[in-house]
C-alpha positions as CSV (number, residue, x, y, z in Angstrom):
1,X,119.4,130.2,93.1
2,X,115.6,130.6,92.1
3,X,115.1,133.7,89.9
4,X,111.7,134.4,91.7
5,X,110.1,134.4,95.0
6,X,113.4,134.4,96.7
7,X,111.9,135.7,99.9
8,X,109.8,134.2,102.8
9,X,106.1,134.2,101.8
10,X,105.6,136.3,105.4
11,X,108.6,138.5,105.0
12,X,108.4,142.1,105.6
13,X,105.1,141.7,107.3
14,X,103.6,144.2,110.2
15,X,104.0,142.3,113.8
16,X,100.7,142.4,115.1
17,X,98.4,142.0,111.9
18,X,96.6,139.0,110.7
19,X,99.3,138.0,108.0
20,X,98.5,134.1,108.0
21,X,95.2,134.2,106.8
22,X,96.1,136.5,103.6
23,X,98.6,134.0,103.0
24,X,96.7,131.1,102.5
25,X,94.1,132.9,100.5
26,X,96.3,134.2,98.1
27,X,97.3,130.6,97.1
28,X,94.0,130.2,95.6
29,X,93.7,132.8,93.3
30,X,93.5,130.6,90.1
31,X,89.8,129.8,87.9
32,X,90.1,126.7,86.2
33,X,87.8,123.9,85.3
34,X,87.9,120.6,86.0
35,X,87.9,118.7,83.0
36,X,89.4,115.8,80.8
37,X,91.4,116.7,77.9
38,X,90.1,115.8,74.3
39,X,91.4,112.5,73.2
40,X,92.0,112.9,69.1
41,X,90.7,110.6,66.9
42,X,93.7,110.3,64.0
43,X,91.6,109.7,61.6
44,X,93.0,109.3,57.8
45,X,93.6,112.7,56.7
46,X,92.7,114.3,59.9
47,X,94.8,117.2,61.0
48,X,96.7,115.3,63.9
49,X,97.2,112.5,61.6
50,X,99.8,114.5,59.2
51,X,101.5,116.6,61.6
52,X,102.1,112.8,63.5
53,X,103.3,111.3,60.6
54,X,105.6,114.1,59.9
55,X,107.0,113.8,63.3
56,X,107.4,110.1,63.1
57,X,109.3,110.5,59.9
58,X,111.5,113.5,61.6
59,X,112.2,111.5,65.2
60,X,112.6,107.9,63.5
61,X,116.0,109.1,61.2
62,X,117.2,110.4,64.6
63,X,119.1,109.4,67.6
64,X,118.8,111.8,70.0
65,X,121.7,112.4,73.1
66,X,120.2,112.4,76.4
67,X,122.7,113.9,79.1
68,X,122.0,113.6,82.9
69,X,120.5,116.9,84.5
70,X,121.3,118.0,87.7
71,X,120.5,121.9,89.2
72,X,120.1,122.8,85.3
73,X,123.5,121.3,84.2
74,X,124.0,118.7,81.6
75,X,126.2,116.0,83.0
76,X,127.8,112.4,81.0
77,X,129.0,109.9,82.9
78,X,131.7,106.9,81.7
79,X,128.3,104.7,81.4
80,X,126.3,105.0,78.4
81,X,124.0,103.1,76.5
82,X,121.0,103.4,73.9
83,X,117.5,103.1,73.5
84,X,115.7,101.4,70.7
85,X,112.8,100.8,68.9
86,X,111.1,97.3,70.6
87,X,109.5,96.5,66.9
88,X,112.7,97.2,65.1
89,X,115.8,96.6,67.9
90,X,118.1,96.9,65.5
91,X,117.3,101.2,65.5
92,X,118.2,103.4,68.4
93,X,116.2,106.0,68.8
94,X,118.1,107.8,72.1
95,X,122.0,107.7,73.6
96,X,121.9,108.1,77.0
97,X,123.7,108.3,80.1
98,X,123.8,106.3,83.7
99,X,124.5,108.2,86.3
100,X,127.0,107.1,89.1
101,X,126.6,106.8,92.6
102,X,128.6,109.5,93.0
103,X,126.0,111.8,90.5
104,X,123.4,110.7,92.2
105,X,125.2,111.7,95.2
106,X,125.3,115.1,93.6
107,X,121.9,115.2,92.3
108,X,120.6,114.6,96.3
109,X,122.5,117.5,97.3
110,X,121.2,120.1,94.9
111,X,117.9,118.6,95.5
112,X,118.1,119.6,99.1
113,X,120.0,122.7,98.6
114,X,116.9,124.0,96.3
115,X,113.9,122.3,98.1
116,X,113.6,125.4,100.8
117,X,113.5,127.9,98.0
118,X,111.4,126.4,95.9
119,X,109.1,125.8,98.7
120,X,108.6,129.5,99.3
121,X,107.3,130.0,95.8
122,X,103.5,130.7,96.1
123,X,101.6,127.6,95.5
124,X,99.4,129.9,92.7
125,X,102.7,130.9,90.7
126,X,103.1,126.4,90.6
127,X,100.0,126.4,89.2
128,X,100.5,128.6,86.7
129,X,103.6,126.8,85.6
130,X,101.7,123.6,86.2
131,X,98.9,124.9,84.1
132,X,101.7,126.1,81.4
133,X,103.4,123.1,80.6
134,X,100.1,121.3,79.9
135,X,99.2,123.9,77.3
136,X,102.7,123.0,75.8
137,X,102.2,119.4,76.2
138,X,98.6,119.6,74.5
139,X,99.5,122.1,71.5
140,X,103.6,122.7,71.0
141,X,105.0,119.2,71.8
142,X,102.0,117.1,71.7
143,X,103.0,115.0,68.6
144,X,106.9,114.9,69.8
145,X,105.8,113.2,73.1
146,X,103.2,110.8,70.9
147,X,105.8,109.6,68.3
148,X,108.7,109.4,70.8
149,X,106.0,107.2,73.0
150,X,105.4,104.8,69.5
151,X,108.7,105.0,68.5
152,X,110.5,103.9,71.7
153,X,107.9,102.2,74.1
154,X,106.1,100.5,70.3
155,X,102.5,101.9,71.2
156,X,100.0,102.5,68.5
157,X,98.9,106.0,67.6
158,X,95.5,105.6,69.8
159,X,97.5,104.3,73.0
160,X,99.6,107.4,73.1
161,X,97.5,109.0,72.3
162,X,95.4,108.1,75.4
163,X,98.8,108.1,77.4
164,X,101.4,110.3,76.6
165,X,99.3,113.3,75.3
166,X,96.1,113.3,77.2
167,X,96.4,111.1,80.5
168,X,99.6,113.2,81.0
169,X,98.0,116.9,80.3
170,X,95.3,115.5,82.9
171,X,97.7,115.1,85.3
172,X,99.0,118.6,85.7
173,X,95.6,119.9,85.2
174,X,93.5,118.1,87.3
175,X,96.2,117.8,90.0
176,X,96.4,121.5,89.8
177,X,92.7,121.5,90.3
178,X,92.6,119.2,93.2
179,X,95.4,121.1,94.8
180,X,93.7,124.1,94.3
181,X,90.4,123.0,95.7
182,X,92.1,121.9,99.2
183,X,93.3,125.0,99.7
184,X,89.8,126.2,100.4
185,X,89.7,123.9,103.7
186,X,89.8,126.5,106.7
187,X,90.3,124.9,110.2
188,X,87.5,125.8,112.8
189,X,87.8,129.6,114.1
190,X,85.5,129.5,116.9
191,X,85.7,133.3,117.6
192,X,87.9,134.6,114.8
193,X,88.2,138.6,116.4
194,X,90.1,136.2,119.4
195,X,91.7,133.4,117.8
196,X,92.3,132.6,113.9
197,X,93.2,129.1,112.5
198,X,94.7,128.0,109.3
199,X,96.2,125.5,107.6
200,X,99.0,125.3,105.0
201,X,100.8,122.9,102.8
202,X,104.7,122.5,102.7
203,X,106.9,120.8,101.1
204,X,108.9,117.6,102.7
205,X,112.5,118.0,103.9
206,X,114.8,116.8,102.1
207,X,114.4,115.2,98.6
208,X,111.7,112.6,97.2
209,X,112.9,109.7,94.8
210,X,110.5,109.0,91.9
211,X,111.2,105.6,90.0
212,X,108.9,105.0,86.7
213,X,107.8,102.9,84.2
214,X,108.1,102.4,81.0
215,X,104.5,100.8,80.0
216,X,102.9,104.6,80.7
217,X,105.1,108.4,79.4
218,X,102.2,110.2,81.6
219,X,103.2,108.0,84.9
220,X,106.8,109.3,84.2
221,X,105.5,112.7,84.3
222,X,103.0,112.6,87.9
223,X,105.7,110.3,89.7
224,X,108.3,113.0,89.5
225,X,106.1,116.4,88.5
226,X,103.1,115.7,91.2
227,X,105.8,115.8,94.1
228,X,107.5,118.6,92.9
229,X,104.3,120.8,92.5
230,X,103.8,120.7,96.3
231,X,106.9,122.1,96.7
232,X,109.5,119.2,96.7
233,X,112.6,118.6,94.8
234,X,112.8,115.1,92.8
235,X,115.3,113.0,91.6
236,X,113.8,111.5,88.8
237,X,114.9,108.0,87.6
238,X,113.1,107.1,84.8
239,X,113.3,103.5,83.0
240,X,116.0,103.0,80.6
241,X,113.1,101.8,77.8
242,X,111.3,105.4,78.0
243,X,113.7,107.6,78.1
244,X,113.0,109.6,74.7
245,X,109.5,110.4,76.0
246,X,110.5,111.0,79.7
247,X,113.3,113.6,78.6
248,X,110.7,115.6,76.2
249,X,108.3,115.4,79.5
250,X,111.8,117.1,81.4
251,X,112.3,119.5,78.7
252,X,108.3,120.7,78.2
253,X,108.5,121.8,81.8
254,X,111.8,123.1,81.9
255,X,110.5,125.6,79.5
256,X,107.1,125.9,81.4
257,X,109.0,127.5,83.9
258,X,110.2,125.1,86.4
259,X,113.7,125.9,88.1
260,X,116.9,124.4,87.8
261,X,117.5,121.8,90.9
262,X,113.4,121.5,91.3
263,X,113.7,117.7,89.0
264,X,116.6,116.6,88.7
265,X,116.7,113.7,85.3
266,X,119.1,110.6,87.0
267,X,118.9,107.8,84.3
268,X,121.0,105.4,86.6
269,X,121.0,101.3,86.8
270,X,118.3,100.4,89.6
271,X,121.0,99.3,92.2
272,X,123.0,102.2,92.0
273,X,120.0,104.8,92.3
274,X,118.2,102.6,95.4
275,X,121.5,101.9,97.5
276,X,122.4,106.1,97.3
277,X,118.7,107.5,97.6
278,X,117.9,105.1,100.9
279,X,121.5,105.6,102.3
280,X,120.8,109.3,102.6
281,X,119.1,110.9,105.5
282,X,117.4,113.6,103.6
283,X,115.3,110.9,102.0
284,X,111.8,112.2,102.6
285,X,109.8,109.9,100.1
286,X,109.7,107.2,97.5
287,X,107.1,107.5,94.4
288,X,107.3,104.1,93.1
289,X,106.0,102.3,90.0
290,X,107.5,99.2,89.1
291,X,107.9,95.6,89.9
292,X,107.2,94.1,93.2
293,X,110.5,92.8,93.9
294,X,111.9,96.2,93.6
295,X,109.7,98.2,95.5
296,X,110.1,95.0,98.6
297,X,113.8,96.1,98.2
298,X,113.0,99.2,98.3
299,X,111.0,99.2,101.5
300,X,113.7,97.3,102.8
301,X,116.3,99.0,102.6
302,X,114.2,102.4,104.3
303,X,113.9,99.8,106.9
304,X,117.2,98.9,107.8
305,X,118.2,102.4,107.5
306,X,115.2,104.1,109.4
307,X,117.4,105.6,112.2
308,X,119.8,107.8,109.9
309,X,116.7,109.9,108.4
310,X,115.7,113.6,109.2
311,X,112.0,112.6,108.2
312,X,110.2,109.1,108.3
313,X,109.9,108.8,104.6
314,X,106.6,108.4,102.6
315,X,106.4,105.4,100.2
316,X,103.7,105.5,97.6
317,X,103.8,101.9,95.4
318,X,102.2,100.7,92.6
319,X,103.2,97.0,91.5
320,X,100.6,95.6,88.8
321,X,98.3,93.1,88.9
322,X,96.5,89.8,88.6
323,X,93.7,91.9,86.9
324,X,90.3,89.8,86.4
325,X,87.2,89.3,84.4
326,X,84.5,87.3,86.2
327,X,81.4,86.3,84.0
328,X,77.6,85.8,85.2
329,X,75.4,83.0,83.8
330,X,73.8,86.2,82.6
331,X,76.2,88.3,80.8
332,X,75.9,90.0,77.3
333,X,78.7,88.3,75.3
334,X,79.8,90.7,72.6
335,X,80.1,92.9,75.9
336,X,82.3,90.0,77.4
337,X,84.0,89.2,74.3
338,X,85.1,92.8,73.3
339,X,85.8,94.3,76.6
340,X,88.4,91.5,77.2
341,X,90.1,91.4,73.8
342,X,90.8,94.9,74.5
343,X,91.9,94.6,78.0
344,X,94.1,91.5,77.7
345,X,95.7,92.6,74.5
346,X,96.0,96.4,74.1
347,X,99.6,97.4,74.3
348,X,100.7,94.2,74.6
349,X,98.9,93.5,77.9
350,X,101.8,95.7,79.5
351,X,99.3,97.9,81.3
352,X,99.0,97.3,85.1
353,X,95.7,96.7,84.7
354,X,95.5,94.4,81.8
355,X,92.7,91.8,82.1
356,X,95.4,88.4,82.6
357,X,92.5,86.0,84.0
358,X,89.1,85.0,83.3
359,X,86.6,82.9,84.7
360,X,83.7,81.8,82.0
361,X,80.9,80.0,83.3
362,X,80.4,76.6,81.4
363,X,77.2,77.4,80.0
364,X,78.4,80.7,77.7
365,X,81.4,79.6,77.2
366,X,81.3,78.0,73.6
367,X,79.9,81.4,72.7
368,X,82.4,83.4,74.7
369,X,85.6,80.8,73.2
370,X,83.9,81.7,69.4
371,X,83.8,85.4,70.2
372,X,87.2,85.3,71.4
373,X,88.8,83.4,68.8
374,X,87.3,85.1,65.9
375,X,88.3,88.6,67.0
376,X,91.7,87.8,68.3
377,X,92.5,85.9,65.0
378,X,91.7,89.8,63.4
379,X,94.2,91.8,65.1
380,X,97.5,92.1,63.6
381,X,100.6,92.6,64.7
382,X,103.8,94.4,63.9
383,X,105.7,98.0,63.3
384,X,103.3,100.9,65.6
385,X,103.6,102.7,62.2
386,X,101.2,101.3,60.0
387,X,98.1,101.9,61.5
388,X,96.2,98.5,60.7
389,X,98.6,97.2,63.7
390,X,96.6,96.6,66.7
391,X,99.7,95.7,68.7
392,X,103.3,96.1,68.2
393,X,106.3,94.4,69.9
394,X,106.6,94.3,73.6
395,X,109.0,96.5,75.7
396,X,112.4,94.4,75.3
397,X,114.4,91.3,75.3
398,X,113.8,90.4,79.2
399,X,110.2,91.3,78.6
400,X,110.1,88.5,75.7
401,X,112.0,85.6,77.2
402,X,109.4,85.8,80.4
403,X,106.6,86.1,78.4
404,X,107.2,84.0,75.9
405,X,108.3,81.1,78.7
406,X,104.4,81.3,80.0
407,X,103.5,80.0,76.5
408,X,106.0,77.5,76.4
409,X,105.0,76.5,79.6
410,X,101.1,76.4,78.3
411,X,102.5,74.3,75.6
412,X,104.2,71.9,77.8
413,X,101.3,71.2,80.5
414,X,98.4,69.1,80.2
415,X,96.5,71.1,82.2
416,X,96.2,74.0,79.5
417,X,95.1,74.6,76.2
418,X,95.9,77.1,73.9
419,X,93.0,77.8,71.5
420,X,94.2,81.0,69.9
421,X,98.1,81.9,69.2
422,X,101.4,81.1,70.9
423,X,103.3,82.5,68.5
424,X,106.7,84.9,69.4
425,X,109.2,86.0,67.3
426,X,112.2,88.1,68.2
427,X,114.4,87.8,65.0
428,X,113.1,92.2,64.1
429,X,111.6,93.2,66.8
430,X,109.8,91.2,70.1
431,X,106.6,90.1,68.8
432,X,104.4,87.8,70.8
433,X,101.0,87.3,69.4
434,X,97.9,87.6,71.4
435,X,97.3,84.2,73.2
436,X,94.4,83.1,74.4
437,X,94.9,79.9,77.1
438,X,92.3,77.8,78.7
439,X,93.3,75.7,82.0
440,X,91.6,73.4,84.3
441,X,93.3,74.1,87.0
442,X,92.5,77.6,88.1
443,X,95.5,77.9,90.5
444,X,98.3,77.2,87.7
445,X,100.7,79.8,87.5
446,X,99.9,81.5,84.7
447,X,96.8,82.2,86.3
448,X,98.3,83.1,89.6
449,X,101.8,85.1,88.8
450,X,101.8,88.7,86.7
451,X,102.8,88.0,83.4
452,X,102.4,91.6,81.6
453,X,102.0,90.2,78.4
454,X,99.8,89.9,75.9
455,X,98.3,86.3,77.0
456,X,95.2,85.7,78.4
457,X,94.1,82.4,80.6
458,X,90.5,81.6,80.8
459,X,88.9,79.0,83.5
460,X,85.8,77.4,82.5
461,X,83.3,76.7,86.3
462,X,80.3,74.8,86.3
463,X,77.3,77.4,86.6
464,X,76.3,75.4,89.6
465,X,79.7,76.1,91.4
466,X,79.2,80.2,90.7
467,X,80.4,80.9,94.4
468,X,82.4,78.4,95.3
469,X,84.5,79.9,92.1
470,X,84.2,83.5,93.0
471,X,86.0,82.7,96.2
472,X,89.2,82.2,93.7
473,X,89.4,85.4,92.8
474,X,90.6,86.6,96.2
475,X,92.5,83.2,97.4
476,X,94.5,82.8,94.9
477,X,96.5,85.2,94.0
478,X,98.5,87.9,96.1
479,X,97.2,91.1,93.8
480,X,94.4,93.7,94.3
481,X,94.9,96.4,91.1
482,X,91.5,95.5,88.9
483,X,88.7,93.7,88.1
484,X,85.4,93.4,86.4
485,X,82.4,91.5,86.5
486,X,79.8,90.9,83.6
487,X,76.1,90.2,84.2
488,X,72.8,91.6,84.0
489,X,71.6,90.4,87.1
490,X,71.3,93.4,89.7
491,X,71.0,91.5,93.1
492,X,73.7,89.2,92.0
493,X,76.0,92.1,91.1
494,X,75.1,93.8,94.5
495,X,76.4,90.4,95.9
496,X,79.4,90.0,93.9
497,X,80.6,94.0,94.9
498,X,80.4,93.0,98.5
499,X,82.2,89.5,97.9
500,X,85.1,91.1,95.7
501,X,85.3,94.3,98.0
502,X,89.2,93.2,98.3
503,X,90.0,92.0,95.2
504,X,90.7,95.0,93.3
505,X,91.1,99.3,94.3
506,X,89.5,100.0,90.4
507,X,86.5,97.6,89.7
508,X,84.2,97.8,87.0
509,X,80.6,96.3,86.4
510,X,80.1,95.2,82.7
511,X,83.5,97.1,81.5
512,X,86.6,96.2,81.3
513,X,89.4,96.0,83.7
514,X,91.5,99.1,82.0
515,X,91.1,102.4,80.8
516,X,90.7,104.5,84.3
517,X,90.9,108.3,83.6
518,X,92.0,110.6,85.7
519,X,89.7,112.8,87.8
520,X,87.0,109.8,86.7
521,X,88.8,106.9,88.2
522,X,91.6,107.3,90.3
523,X,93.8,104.5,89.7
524,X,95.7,102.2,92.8
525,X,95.5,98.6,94.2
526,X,96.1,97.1,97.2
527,X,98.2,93.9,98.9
528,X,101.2,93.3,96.9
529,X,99.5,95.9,93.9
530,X,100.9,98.8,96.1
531,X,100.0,101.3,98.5
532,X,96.5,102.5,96.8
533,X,97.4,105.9,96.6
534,X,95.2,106.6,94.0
535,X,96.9,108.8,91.1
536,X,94.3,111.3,89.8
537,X,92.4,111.7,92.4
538,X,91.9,114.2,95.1
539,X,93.9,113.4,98.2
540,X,96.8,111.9,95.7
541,X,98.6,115.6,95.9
542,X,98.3,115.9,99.9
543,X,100.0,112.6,99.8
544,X,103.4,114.8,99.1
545,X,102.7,117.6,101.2
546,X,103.7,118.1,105.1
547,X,101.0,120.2,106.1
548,X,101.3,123.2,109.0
549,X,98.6,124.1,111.4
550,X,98.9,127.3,112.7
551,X,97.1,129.1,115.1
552,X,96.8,132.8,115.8
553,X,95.9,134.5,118.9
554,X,94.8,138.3,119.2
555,X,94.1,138.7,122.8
556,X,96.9,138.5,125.2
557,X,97.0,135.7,128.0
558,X,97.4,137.4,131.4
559,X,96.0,134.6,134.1
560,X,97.9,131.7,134.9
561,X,95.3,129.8,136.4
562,X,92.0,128.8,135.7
563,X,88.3,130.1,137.4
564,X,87.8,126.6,139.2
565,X,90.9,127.4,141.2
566,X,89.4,130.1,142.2
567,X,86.5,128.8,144.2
């Protein structure tokens, strides 16, 4: 059972007095500000630089045993398997466990066992914990979840940087924060001294399922820690190519204070884990980041199975992109050039938002194509260690085959070019250089289908045909995540945010399509991108809440009927 808080919030209190209202203000009882955590700079020498390096060198000689964790107790199962490093597949880096249907069985029950009594725990005593683990994360553990992030998911020091340390911190800060500031919402009291109304936030019945990536440690920690701080218990599946960083996330908060049976860590094959969580009926949610194909099935399968539930459950989704850059006749190049070498080929292009399409027009492009080239033919490529790598390899051996078929197919069809690239090796670890294609036919498949990879495919348009092409960015693909446009023409870009008002739920005007930070940009597409629930922002946190409205009456009813009778 919960060591704290064991008791109903509005036990023990006087019949007759005004106990709601005391309980919702003493939720809020927290001073905080809202703000970004400092990204570091590892600099040569710097302080973070060392300790990192020391940590890399500590973590790398290591495999570390990851068990199964259900209400606080360390489970194996028969099915085991490893985790390496993507540059160097030949080291593991982590041993873990799959759990079995009949674990994650298990794992659902303590979930809902727990759920009611961790829902009585004041929402200001989450916060604190909330508020705890971050410090943790952003002093004690900060370079353990950066090298495990390098180490087993290949990104350079500056990209988990960005992820695993600071976008993560964010999100139990600002989260906190934005919990914290709804709380101040008070229903309409007409005449308080008569009638009081209030509002509060529960938790859902039942469990919530959160499925993550691998591409981003700090979406493993909001998919299954955001739930949990409004008072639901998770069952946390995380992806079999981050679990190192994902268990250090599970440990942080364990020691940050939150109970046994709150998360529950279910490493499991994807089959096993979405056949048990969507056969139960104390399914109350799905937090979802993945492929499309697996979240249809998903949604499916809650479907088929919608009469057996207590609750209707929630589904949250996000499924990558089709992400864009459009140019204007009248866009600054190096602007154009740099923003999209760093979109397209920063970690690989394995971030949902990675810029994977581009349409040039025809009369900046041999400007654009010689930007472009030149800088891409710069960044290097190999082990996340040595820190003149731009890139390292991508995620894992699926990852390469589908990726590295795009280029194949690029260099099999008359239709495209490649000018820069198209080069893949998988021999130490799965390198794909950054490729840069150019097609003429703008509704070829690699410029249609997610590739989430580090390639590129640029469509040249006559200047003269500027909206006729600008139409394409909607038709012809099924995505919504990003998109940017580049000019310096303000009327046209007021034009351009009313044509594209579909294409993407983050767009930017002369930046790139990645890099949203939390509490800045809240992130989250639309049509087959997901359910554009926006992670970082303000309503993001209600999203797992079932809230209560309650209304409290002070002067007795003695009348039946109503005055008009009366006449």
């Amino acid at each position: 059972m919960l060591n704290f808080c064991r008791q109903s919030l509005l036990a023990n209190t006087p019949i007759g007095t005004r106990w709601i209202g005391s309980v919702v203000s003493v939720n809020n009882t927290r001073d905080f500000p809202l703000k970004n955590e400092p990204i570091l700079s590892y600099k040569k020498g710097s302080k973070e630089r060392v300790e990192l390096e020391k940590t890399l060198d500590e973590m790398s000689k290591e495999c570390e045993e990851i068990p199964l964790v259900i209400g606080g107790k360390e489970f194996k199962s028969d099915n085991c398997a490893y985790q390496v490093m993507p540059h160097n597949h030949q080291r593991k880096i982590a041993k873990y466990y799959q759990a079995s249907r009949e674990q994650i069985k298990k794992a659902i029950d303590v979930a809902v066992k727990f759920q009611r009594e961790w829902d009585r725990v004041p929402i200001s005593n989450r916060i604190d914990i909330w508020l705890k683990a971050a410090d943790l994360m952003a002093g004690k553990y900060r370079q353990q979840l950066n090298a495990a992030t390098m180490l087993g998911q290949s990104k350079t020091m500056i990209q988990a940087e960005i992820d695993s340390a600071a976008e993560l911190i964010d999100f139990f800060r600002i989260h906190s924060w934005f919990l914290q500031d709804a709380l101040k919402y008070k229903p309409i009291s007409e005449n308080p001294k008569e009638t009081l109304n209030s509002m509060r936030y529960r938790g859902m019945d039942g469990f919530v399922a959160a499925v993550s990536p691998f591409n981003f440690t700090a979406i493993g920690g909001n998919l299954s820690y955001t739930p949990a701080l409004m008072g639901n218990a998770v069952l946390w599946k995380p992806s079999d190519t981050a679990l190192l960083s994902n268990w250090i996330i599970f440990k942080i908060c364990r020691e940050a204070g939150v109970p046994p049976g709150v998360v529950n860590f279910v490493p499991a094959l994807g089959p096993d884990f979405g056949d048990t969580i969507t056969s139960s009926p104390y399914l109350s949610g799905i937090n979802f980041t993945g492929s499309v194909p697996t979240f249809n099935r998903l949604w499916s399968q809650v479907g088929k199975n919608i009469d057996i539930y207590k609750n209707y459950p929630k589904l949250i989704g996000e499924c990558g992109g089709k992400n864009y850059h459009f140019v204007h006749p009248t866009a600054d190049v190096e602007s154009v050039v740099m923003g999209t070498i760093r979109s397209a080929f920063e970690y690989n292009g394995q971030k949902c938002s990675a810029c994977s399409r581009m349409y040039v027009p025809e009369s900046l492009w041999s400007k654009i194509k010689e930007g472009l080239v030149n800088v891409r033919n710069k960044l290097k490529v190999g082990d996340v260690r040595d820190a003149s790598n731009f890139i390292g390899a991508v995620i894992d051996k699926r990852a390469f085959d589908r990726i590295s078929g795009y280029i194949k197919h690029a260099k099999q069809s008359s239709d495209l070019e490649i000018i820069a690239g198209g080069g893949f090796d998988d021999s130490c670890g799965y390198f794909i250089e950054p490729t840069i294609v150019v097609t003429k036919n703008p509704h070829d498949k690699i410029m249609t289908e997610e590739i989430f990879g580090p390639v590129i495919t640029i469509y040249v348009y006559k200047d003269a045909k500027l909206d006729e092409t600008l139409k394409l960015v909607e038709s012809s693909t099924p995505f919504a995540l990003t998109g940017a446009i580049f000019t310096q023409d303000e009327n046209w870009a007021k034009e351009a945010l009313n044509e594209l008002k579909y294409t993407a739920g983050n767009f930017y005007i002369n930046d790139k399509s990645t890099g949203s930070v939390v509490g800045q940009q809240p992130f989250g597409g639309s049509r087959m991108s997901g359910t554009n629930d926006k992670a970082g922002g303000p309503h993001y946190v209600l999203r797992w809440a079932s809230p209560q409205s309650i209304k409290e009456t002070f002067v007795p009813l003695k009348e039946y009927d109503y005055p008009y009778m009366r006449s």
